[in-house]
C-alpha positions in Angstrom: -12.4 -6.3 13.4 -14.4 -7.4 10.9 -13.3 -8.7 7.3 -14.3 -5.8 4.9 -12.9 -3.0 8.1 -9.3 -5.1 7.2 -9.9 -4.8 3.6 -10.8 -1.3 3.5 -7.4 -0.3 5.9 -5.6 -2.7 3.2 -6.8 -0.8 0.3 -6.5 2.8 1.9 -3.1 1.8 2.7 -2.0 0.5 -0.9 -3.5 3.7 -2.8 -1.3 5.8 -0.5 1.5 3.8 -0.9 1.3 3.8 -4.8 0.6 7.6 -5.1 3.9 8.3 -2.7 6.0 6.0 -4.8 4.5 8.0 -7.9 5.3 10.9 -6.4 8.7 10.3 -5.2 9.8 8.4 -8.7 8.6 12.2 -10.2 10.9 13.8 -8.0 14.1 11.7 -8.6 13.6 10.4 -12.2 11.7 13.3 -13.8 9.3 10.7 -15.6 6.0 9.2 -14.8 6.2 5.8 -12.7 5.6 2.4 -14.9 2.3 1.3 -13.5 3.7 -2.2 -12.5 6.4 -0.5 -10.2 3.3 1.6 -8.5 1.2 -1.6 -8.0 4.0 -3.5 -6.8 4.8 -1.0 -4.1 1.2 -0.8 -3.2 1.5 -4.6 -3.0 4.4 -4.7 -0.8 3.1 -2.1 1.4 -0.1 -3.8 2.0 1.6 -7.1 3.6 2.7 -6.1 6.8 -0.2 -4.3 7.1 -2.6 -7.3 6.5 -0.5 -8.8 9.0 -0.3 -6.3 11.8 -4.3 -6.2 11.6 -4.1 -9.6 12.1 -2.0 -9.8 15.4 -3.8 -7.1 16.7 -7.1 -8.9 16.1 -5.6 -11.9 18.2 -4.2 -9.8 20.9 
């Protein structure tokens, strides 16, 4: 798989991320979500994924 294919999954992956944690912060707290919180669960999200693209290159 080639770089920009990984970053593209990467990215995909951290939008959704970051609009479900906006979403469910909505539904519990009633308020918007402080962008930092949304980019740091798009963050987190985005690591294992990074990594399971790059065992599966290997395998």
């Amino acid at each position: 798989m080639k770089l920009w294919q990984k970053l593209l999954i990467t990215l995909v992956v951290m939008l959704v991320a970051s609009f479900a944690a906006g979403r469910l912060w909505l539904l519990a707290f009633d308020f918007i979500i402080p962008s930092y919180l949304a980019g740091v669960s798009g963050g987190l999200a985005a690591i294992p994924v990074w990594e399971l693209l790059r065992w599966l290159e290997k395998k």
